[in-house]
C-alpha positions as CSV (number, residue, x, y, z in Angstrom):
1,X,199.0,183.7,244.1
2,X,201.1,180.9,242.7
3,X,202.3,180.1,238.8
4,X,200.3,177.8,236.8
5,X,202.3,175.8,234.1
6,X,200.4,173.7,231.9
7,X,202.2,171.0,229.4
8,X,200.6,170.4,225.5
9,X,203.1,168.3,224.1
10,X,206.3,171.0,223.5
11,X,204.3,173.8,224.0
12,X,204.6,175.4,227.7
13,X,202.1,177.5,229.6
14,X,202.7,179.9,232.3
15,X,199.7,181.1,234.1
16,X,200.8,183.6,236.3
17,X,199.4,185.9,239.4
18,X,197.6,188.5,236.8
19,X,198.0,186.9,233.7
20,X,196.7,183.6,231.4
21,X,199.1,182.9,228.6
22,X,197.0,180.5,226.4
23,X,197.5,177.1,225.0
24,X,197.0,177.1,220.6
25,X,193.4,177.8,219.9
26,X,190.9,174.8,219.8
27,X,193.2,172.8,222.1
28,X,193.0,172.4,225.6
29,X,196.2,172.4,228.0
30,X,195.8,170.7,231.2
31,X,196.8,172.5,234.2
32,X,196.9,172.6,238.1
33,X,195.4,174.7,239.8
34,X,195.3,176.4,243.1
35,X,191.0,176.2,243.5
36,X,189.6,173.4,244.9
37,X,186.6,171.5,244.2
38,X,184.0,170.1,247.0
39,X,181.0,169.0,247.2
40,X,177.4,171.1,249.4
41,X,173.9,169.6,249.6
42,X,171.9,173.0,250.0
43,X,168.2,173.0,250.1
44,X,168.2,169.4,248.7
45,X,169.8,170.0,246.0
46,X,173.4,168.9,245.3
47,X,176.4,171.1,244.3
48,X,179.9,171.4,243.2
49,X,181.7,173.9,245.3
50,X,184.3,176.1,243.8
51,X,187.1,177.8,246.1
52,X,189.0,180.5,244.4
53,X,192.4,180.7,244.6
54,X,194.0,181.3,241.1
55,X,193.8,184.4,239.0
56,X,190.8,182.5,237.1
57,X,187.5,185.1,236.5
58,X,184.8,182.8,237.9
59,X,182.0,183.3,235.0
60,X,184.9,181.5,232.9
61,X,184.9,178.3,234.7
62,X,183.0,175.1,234.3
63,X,182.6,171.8,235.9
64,X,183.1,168.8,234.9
65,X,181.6,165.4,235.9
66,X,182.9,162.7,234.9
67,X,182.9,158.5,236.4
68,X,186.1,157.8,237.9
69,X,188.7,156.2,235.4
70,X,186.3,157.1,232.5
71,X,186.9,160.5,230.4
72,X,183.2,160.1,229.3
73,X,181.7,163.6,230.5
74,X,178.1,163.0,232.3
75,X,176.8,166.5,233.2
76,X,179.2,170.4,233.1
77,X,177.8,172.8,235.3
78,X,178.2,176.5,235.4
79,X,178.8,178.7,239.0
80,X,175.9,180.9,240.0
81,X,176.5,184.0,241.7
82,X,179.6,184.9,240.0
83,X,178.5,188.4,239.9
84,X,179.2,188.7,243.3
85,X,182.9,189.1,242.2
86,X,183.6,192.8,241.2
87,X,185.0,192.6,237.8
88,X,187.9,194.5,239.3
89,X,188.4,192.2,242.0
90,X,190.8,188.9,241.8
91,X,187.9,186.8,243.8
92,X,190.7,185.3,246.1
93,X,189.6,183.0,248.4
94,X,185.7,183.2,247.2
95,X,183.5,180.2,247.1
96,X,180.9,179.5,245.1
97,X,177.9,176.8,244.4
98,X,177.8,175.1,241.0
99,X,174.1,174.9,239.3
100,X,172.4,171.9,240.8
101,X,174.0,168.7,239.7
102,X,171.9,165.5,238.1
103,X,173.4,162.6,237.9
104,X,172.5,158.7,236.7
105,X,173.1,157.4,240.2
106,X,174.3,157.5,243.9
107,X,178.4,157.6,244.0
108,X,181.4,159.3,243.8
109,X,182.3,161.1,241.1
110,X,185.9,163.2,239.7
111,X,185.3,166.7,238.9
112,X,187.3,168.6,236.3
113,X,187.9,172.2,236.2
114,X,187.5,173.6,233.1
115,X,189.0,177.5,232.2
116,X,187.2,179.3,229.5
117,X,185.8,176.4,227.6
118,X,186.1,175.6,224.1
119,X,188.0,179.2,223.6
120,X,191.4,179.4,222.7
121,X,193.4,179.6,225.5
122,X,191.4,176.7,227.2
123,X,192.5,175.2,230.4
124,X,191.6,172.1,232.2
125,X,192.2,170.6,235.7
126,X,191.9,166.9,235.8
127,X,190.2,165.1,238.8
128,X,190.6,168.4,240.8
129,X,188.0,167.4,243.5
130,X,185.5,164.5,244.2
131,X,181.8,165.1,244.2
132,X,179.8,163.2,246.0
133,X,176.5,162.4,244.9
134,X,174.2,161.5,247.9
135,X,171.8,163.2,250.3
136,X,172.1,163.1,254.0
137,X,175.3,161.3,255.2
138,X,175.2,159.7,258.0
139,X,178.5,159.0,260.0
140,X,178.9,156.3,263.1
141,X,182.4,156.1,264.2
142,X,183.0,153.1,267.0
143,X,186.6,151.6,268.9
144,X,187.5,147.8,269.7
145,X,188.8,149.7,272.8
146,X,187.3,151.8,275.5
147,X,190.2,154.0,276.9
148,X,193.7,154.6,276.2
149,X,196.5,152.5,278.7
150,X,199.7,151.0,278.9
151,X,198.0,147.6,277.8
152,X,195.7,149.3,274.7
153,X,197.9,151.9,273.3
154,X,197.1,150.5,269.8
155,X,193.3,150.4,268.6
156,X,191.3,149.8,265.7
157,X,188.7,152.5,265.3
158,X,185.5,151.7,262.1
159,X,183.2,153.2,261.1
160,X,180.2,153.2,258.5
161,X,178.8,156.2,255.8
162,X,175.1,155.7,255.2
163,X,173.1,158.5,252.7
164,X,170.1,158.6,251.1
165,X,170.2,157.9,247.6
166,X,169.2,160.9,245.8
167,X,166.3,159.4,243.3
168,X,164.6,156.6,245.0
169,X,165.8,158.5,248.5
170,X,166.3,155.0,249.9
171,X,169.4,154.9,253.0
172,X,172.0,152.8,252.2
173,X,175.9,152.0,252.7
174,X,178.2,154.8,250.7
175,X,181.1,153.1,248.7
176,X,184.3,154.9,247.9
177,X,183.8,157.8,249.8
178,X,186.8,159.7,251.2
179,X,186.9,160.5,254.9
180,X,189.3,162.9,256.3
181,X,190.9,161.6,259.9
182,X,192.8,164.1,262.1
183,X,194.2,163.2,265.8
184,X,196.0,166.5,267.2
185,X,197.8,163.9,270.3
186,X,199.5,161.5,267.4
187,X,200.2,164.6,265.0
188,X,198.5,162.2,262.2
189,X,196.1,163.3,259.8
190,X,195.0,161.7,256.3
191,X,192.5,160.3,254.1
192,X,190.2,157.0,254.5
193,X,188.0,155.6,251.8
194,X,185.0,153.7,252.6
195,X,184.7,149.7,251.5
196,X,181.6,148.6,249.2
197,X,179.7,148.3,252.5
198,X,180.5,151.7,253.3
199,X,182.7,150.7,256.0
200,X,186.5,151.4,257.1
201,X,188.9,150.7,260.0
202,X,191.6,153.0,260.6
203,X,194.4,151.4,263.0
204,X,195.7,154.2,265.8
205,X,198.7,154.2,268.3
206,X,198.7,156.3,271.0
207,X,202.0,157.4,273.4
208,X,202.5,158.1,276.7
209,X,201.9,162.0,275.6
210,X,198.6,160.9,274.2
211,X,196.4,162.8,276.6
212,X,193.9,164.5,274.4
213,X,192.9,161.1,272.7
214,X,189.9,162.7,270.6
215,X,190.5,161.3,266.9
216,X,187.9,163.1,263.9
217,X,186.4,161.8,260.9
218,X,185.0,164.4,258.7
219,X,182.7,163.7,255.5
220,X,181.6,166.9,253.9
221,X,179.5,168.4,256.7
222,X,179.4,165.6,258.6
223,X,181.8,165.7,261.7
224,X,182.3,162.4,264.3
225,X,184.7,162.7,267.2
226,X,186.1,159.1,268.5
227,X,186.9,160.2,272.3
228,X,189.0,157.8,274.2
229,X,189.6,158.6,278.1
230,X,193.3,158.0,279.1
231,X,193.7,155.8,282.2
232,X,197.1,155.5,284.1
233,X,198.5,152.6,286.0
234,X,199.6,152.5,288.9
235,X,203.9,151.1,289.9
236,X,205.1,149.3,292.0
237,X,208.9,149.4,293.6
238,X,210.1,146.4,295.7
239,X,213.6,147.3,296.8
240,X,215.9,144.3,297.9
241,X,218.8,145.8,298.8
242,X,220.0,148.0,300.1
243,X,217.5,148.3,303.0
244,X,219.4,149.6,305.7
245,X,222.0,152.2,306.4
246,X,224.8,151.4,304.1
247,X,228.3,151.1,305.8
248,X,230.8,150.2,303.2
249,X,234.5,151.2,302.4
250,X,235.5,154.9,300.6
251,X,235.2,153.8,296.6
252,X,233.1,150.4,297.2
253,X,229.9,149.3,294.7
254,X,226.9,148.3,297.2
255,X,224.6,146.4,295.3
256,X,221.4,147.6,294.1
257,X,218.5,144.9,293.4
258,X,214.8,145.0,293.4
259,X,211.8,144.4,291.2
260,X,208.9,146.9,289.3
261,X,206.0,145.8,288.7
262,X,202.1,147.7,287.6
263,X,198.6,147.0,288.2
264,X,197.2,146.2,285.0
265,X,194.3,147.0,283.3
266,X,192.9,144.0,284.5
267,X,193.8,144.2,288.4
268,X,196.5,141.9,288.1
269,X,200.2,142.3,289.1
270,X,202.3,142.3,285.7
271,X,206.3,142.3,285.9
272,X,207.2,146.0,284.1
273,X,209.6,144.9,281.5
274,X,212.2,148.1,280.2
275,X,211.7,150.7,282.5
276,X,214.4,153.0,283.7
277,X,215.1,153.0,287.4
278,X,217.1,156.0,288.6
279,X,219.5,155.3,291.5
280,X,220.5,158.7,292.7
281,X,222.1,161.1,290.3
282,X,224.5,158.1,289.5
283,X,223.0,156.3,287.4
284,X,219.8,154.9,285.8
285,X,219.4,150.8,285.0
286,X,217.0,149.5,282.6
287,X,214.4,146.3,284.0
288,X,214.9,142.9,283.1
289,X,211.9,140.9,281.1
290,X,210.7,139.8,284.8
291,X,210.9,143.0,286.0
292,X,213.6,142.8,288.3
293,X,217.1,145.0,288.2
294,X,220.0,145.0,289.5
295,X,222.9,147.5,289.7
296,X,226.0,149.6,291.6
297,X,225.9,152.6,293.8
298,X,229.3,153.7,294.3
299,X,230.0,155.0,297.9
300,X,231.8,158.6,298.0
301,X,229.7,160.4,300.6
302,X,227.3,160.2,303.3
303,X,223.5,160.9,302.5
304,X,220.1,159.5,301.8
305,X,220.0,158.1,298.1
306,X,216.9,157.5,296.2
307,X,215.6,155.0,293.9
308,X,212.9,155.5,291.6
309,X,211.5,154.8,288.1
310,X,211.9,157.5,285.5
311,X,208.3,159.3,284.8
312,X,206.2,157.9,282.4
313,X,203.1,159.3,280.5
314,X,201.3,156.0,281.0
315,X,201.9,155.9,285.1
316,X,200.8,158.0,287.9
317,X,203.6,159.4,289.8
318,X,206.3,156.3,290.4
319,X,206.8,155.5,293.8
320,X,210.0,155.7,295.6
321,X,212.6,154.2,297.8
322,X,215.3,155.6,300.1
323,X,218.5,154.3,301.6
324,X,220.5,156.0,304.3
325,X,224.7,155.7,303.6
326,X,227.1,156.3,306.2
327,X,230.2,158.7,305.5
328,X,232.8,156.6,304.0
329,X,236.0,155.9,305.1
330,X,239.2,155.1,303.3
331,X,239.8,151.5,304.7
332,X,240.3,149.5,301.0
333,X,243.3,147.2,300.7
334,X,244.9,144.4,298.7
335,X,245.7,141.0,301.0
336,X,247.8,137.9,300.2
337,X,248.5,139.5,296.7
338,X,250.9,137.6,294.1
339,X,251.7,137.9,290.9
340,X,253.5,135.5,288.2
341,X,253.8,134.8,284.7
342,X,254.2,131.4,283.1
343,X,256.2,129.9,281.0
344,X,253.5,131.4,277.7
345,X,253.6,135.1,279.2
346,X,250.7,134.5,280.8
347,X,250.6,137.5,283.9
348,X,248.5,136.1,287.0
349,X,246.8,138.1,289.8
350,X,246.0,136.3,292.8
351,X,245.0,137.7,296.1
352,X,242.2,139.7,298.4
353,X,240.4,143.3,298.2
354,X,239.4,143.9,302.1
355,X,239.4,146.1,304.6
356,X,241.8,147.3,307.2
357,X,238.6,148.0,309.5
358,X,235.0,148.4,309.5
359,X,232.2,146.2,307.6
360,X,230.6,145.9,303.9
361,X,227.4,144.7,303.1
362,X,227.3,141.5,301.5
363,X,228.1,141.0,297.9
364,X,230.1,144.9,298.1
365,X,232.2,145.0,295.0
366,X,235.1,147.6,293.3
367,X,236.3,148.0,289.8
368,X,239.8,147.1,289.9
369,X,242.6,148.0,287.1
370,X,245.4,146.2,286.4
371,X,248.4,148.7,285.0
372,X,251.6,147.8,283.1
373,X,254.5,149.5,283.1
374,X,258.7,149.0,281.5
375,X,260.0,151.6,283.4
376,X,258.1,151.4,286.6
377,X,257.1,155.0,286.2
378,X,254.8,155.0,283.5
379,X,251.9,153.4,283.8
380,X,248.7,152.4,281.4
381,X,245.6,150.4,282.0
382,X,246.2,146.7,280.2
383,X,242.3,145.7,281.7
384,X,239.7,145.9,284.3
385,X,238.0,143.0,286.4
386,X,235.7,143.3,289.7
387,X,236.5,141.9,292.8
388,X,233.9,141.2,295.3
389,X,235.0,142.4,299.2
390,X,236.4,139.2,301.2
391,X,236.6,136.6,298.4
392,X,239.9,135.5,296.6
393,X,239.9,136.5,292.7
394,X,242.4,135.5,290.4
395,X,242.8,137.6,287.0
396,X,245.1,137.8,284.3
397,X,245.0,140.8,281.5
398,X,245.1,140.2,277.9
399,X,248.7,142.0,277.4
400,X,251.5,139.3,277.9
401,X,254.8,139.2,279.6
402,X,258.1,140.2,278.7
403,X,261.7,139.8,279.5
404,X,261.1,142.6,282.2
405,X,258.4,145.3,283.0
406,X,256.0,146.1,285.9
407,X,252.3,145.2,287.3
408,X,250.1,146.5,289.7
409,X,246.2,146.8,290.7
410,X,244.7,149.8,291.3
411,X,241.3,150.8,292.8
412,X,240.7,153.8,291.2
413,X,237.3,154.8,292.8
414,X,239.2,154.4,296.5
415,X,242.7,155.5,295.3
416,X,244.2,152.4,296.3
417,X,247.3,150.9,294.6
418,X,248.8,147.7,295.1
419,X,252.8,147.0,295.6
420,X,254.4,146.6,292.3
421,X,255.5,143.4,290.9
422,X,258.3,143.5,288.6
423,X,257.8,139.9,286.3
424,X,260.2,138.5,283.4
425,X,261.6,135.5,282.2
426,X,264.2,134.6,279.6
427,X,263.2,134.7,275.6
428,X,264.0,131.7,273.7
429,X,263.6,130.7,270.4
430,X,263.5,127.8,268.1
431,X,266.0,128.6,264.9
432,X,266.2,126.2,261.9
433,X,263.8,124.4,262.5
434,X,262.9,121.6,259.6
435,X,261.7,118.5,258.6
436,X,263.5,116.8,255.9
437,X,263.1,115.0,252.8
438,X,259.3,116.9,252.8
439,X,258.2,115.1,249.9
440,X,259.2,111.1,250.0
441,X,257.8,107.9,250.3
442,X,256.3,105.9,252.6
443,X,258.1,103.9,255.1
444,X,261.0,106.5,254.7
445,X,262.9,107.9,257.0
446,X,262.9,111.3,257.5
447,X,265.0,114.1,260.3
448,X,263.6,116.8,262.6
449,X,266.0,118.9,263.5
450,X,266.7,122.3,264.4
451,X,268.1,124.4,267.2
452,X,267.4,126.4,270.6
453,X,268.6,129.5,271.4
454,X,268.2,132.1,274.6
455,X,268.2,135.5,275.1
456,X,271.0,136.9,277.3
457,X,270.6,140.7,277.3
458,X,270.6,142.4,274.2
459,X,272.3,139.2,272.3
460,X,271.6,135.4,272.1
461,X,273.1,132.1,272.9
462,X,272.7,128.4,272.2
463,X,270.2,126.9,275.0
464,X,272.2,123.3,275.7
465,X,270.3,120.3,277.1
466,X,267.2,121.0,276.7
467,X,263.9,118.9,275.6
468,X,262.3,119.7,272.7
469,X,259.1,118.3,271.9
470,X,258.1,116.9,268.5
471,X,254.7,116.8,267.5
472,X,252.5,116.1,263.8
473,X,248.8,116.6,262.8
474,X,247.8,114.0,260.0
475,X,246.2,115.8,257.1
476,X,243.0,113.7,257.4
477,X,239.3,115.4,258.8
478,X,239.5,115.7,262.5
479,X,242.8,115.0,263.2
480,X,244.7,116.5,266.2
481,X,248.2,117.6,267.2
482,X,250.3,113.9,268.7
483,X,253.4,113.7,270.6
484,X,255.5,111.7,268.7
485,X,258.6,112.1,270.3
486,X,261.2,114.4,272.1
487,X,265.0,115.6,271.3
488,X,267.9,116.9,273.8
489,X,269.8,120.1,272.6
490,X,273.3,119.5,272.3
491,X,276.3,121.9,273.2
492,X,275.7,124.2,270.2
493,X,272.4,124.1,270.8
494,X,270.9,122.5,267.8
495,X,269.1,119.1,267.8
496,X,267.9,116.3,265.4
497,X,265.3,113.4,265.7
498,X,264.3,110.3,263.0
499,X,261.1,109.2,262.2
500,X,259.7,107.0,259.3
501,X,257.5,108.6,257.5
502,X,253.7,106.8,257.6
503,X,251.4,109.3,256.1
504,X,250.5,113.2,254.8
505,X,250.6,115.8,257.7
506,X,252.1,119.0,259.1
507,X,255.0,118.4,262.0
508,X,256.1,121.2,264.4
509,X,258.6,121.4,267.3
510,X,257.6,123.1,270.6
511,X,260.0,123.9,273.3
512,X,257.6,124.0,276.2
513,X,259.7,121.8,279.2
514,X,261.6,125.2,280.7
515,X,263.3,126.1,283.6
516,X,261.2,129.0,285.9
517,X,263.3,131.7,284.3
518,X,262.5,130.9,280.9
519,X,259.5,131.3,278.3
520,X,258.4,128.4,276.0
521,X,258.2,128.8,272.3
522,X,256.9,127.2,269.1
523,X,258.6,126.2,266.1
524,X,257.1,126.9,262.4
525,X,254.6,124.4,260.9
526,X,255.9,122.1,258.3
527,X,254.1,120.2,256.2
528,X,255.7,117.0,254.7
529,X,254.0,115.1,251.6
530,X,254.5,111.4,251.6
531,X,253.0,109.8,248.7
């Protein structure tokens, strides 16, 4: 039996399992208690129903009914039969009918439960219960759906509470009544509370698991059961490719394409958007708005492969599609492959993935890798591209060049790697670079000048006779980077160019005119104020 604490002001009370510690005399404390309060029409008569569950001697207890959000008390009732409880006994779990209840008119009323009334030690419950005063519900429970589908998983189930009104015993709508909804297939449950009309709606979602779609609404002793029958769709699998016996290289990704579609509720053909279509144990590929997917099947081993869509709740059993693939052979290879890198460490692949013998289906692809390494020894992935069988592809991974260091390509799924291109040029570097005066007038003349320097080995030496580009981006909106002229590097390497000075702006000096065995590089950016 569980503790009952009660509040007056300060003042604490502890009801517990076999004893009531009472509030000060002539002053109630107000409680919560375990019993519930209900409402029974027996014999035309209506009556507050008490369930025991506190240890509460029943001849002590009272009812109270009062209008809801009003304190003013309209009728307290006793419990008959309460010597059907053994004055040993705890009455757990005992129910018993209130005297018959009067009241001024059909409605809904709070009940509280009072505890040994106007006694010291008085306890009361506050709007433990609802009575509700009316003879003969009625209940009528109807859907703005038929059955339960793909297409009407959501409904809108109403309903309407008539009773007859207990003095001029005229039928008519019952407001504010509490309904009590329970659905077992949603795991939902709660309370609805009926509109001045005596009306309500209740909005319910079903799921693919929802096959016992019974939903009840309860009302006392009245009990309606909104059954729904569950209808399933039927799928449909139109397979594209592959559609004949696969022949295609050890490693290879044949491509997978079809469409899904279901019959809807309506007979009509309706593309089935976000499905899962399984393609073997490799993988599973979600559909496309329209329907359609598309997808890889790697080639490792000979067999029959199936494609299907995953199993749904809402479908009957999916329909399927099989393709025969022949036992692979390793026949994968790289033709007319080069490799470079330009002048801004930019590393190119350009070249072929074929076969040395033996067909592909069309549009047969592999994941390649390209691999970096500086010892040639060493390797680690720098990026992946695909590259369809028979058709040139030219790729370049993120990482950049250096002085020296090894590429390859490698196709990972066939074990297939490529010859290995070792690819370098020469460092340079722009040193000193400046742009002088950087705050003067206009018409001025002002200097660029700076220097160029190459790396030889581990040191560095002056670059001679070389162009060096000059270039300036006006500080206005919009503007963009101009050539406005070029310099020659002189035996110590350094170089120097005039201009006259027109306007605000930042100026920078790019060495980009190299030799094959050389990389370009860019000066700082310096901004020069001319007022």
């Amino acid at each position: 039996m569980r503790e009952i604490t009660a509040a007056v002001g300060t003042t604490a009370i502890a009801v517990l399992a076999s004893t009531l510690i009472a509030a000060p005399a002539a002053q109630a404390a107000d409680v919560d208690l375990q019993s519930r309060t209900s409402t029974e029409v027996k014999d035309g008569k209506i009556h507050a129903v008490y369930e025991s569950y506190d240890d509460v001697r029943p001849e002590d207890v009272r009812i109270r009914v009062r209008q809801k959000g009003s304190d003013q008390v309209l009728v307290t009732v006793r419990l008959a039969g309460t010597d059907q409880c053994a004055p040993e006994s705890d009455c757990w779990d005992m129910t018993f009918l209130s005297e018959p209840v009067t009241l001024p008119e059909m409605g809904v009323y709070t009940m509280d439960v009072v505890v040994r009334e106007g006694q010291p030690g008085e306890l009361v419950d506050r709007d433990n219960g609802e009575l509700n005063y009316a003879l003969d519900p009625h209940l009528t429970v109807t859907s703005d759906r038929q059955w339960i589908s793909y297409d009407n998983f959501r409904i809108k189930a109403s309903g309407t509470l008539v009773a007859e009104d207990p003095h001029t015993h005229e039928v008519k709508p019952f407001a504010g009544a509490g309904l009590y909804y329970r659905s077992r297939a949603m795991h939902s449950e709660g309370w609805l509370r009926t509109n001045d009309k005596g009306s309500f709606t209740k909005p319910l979602t079903f799921s693919e698991y929802s096959t016992d779609t019974q939903v009840e609404f309860m009302f006392d002793a009245e009990n309606e059961t909104l059954t729904l029958p569950f209808r399933r769709q039927e799928l449909k699998l139109k397979v594209d490719a592959p559609q004949s016996t696969v022949n295609a290289p050890y490693g290879s990704d044949v491509p997978v394409k079809g469409k899904l579609t279901r019959i809807a509720d309506d007979g009509t053909e309706k593309p089935m958007p976000g499905h899962s279509i399984e393609i073997g144990s490799q993988k599973s590929v979600p559909t496309r708005d329209d329907g359609t997917f598309s997808d890889k099947f790697t080639v490792k081993q000979g067999g029959t492969v199936k494609i299907a869509p995953s199993r749904s709740g809402w479908f009957n059993t999916p329909p399927t599609h099989s393709f025969a693939v022949a036992t692979p052979v390793k026949t994968s290879t790289f033709s007319s492959l080069k490799a470079s890198a330009d002048k801004y460490r930019k590393v190119t692949f350009t070249g072929k993935l074929d076969v040395t013998a033996g067909s592909y289906p069309a549009g047969t692809t592999a994941a390649i890798t390209i691999e970096h390494s500086t010892d040639g020894r060493t390797w680690s992935n720098v990026g992946t591209f695909t590259a369809q069988y028979g058709a040139t592809f030219t790729q370049s991974p993120a990482k950049k060049g250096s002085t020296s260091s090894y590429w390859r390509l490698r196709h990972t799924n066939a074990g297939l790697t490529s010859t290995a291109f070792k690819l370098g040029r020469k460092s340079t570097q722009l040193y000193n670079d400046d742009v002088t005066p950087e705050g003067v007038r206009k018409g001025t003349l002002i200097t660029a000048k700076g220097g160029l320097m190459q790396q030889s080995g581990t040191s560095w030496k002056v670059f001679p006779g070389q162009t060096v580009r000059i270039y300036f981006k006006a500080s206005t909106s919009g503007a963009t980077w101009k050539q406005l002229g070029t310099a020659t590097t002189r035996t110590d390497g350094t170089f120097s160019k005039k201009f006259t000075a027109q306007q605000d702006g930042t100026w920078q000096m790019r060495y980009i005119d190299t030799p094959s065995t050389h990389y370009a590089d860019y000066g700082r950016e310096d901004f020069v104020d001319v007022r």
